[in-house]
C-alpha positions, -999 to 999 in steps of 0.1 A, spaced: 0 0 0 11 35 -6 28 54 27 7 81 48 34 99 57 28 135 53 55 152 29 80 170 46 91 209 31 114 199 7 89 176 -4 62 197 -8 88 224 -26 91 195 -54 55 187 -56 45 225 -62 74 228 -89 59 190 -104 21 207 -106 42 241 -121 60 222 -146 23 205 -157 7 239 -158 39 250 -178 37 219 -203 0 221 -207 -3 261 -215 22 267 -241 3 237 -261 -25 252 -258 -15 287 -261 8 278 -290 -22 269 -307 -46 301 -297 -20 326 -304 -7 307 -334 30 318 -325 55 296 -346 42 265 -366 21 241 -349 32 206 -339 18 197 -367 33 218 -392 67 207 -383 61 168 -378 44 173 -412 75 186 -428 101 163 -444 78 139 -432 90 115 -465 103 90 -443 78 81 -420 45 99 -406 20 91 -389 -22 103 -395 -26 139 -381 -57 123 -357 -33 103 -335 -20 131 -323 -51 141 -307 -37 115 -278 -25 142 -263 -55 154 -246 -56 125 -230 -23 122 -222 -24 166 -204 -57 155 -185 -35 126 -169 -7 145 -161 -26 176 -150 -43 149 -124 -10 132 -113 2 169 -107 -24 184 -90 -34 154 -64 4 153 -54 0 185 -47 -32 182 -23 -22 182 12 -41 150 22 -19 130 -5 11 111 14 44 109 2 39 77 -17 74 51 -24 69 64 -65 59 101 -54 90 103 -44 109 85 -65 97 96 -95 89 132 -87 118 152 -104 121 128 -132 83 136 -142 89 177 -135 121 174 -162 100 155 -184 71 182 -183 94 211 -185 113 191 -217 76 188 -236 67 223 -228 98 233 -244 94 211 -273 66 226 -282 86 262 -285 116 247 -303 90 234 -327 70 264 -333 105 281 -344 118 255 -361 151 245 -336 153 208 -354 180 197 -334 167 215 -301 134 196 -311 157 158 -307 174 169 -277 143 175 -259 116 145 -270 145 121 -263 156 135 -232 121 137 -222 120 102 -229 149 87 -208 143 112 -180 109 91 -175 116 57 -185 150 52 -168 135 58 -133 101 40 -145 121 6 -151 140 14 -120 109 8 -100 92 -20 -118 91 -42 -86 71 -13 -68 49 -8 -98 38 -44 -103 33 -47 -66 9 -17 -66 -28 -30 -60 -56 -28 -86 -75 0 -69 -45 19 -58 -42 57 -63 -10 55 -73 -9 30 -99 -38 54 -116 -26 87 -107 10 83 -109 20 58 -131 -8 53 -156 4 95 -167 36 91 -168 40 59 -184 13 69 -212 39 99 -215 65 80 -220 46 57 -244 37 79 -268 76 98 -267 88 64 -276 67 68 -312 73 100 -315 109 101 -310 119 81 -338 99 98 -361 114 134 -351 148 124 -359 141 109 -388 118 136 -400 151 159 -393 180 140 -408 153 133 -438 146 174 -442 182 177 -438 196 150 -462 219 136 -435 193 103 -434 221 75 -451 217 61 -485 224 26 -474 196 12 -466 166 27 -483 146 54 -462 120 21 -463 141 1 -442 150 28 -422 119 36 -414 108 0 -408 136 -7 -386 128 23 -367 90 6 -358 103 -26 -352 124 -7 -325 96 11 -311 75 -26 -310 100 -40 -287 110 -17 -266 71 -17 -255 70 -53 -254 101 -50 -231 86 -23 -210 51 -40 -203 71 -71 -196 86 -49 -165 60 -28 -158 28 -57 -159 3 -27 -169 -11 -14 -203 -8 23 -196 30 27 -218 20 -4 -244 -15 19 -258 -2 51 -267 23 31 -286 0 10 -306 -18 44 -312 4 58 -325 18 27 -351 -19 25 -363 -14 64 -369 14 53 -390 0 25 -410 -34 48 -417 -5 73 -431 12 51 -449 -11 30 -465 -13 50 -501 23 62 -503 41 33 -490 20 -1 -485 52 -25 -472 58 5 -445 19 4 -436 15 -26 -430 47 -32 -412 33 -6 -390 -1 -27 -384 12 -56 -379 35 -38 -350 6 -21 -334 -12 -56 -333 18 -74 -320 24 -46 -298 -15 -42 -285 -23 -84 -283 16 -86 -267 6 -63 -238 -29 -75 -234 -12 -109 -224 22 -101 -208 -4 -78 -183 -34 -101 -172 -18 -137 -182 21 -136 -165 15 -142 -129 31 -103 -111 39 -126 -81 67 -146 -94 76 -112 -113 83 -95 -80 103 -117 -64 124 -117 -96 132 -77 -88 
């Protein structure tokens, strides 16, 4: 079960800067977009997009994904919420993560491509490292716990959908730029690039035990193959058959492996 203790000042000082970073990350998204500043997300995952894209709708997956984080921020926040084993532990790794989407979203809008790879990797590893560090405490989380809901269902869902849309940043950049190699075709590249992504879910939810990083990423490969499927059949349905593996794969390594034995693997 998660800890009652009541957080102590420093705690509470990193809590308040978690729920500031969320506020952060959320408005300049959304302001980006009202004050039309820059080019859109949109715009610039759309251009030199020859190498792989994926359907403008998946990216709507990020409503979703502010809503969770906005709720992991602000109950951490609440007074009544005890300093939780993952609170803690995964506190300032979620408050770089927000402040390294929020400033995605501005390196996008003015074009900074190699700003824009720093960050969404970054981003990535600053939440997944510390995620897979504390497998054993996230499998042993109870069904109805807050935590496993609260905590890591928005972050890992974060760090789901940066593991799609990492690889397709850089290769939307080195594609734009000509730097993408020759040898092998921007095809394979491409392909190789999903196959990537497939696994490193698969390897995740095998850890983890829960569905929240495997969705976004199957999402977001059926958002591929839907983009795909005119301009480069073999590529789309590469991507569908990873989002199937991917979704089926997580479906069974979550309610079929027994977490018990997992644990006392950890």
């Amino acid at each position: 079960m998660s800890s009652i203790l009541r957080p102590d000042s420093a705690q509470t000082t990193r809590r308040w800067i978690v729920l500031a970073c969320a506020i952060f990350s959320v408005a300049v998204a959304y302001g980006q977009m009202a004050m039309g500043w820059g080019q859109t997300p949109q715009e610039f995952s759309a251009d030199s997009d020859e190498t792989l894209r994926v359907a403008g709708y998946a990216f709507s997956i990020w409503g979703l994904i502010y809503l969770g984080l906005l709720t992991y921020a602000v109950r951490q926040a609440l007074p009544q919420t005890g300093e939780s084993l993952l609170i803690n532990r995964l506190g300032w790794p979620s408050a770089a993560a927000l402040l390294g989407i929020g400033w995605w979203i501005v390196a996008s809008a003015f074009d900074w491509e190699w700003a824009t790879v720093v960050l969404i990797f970054g981003s990535l590893f600053v939440l997944l490292v510390p995620l897979l560090l504390n497998a054993g405490a996230i499998r042993a989380l109870g069904r109805t716990e807050r935590d496993r809901w609260m905590v890591v269902w928005p972050l890992a869902a974060l760090a789901g959908w940066l593991t799609v849309a990492s690889p397709v940043n850089l290769l939307t950049i080195l594609t734009g730029n000509g730097s993408l190699p020759e040898t092998p075709s921007p095809t394979v590249w491409a392909m190789l690039a999903i196959v990537i992504v497939a696994l490193t879910a698969l390897g995740v939810t095998v850890k983890l035990r829960m569905l929240a990083f495997a969705l976004p990423v199957a999402w977001g490969l059926l958002g591929a193959f839907v983009a795909e499927q005119e301009r480069n059949a073999p590529l789309a349905y590469v991507a569908l058959a990873a989002a199937v593996a991917v979704l089926v794969g997580a479906v069974i390594l979550t309610f079929r492996l027994r977490p018990g034995v997992e644990r006392s693997a950890d």
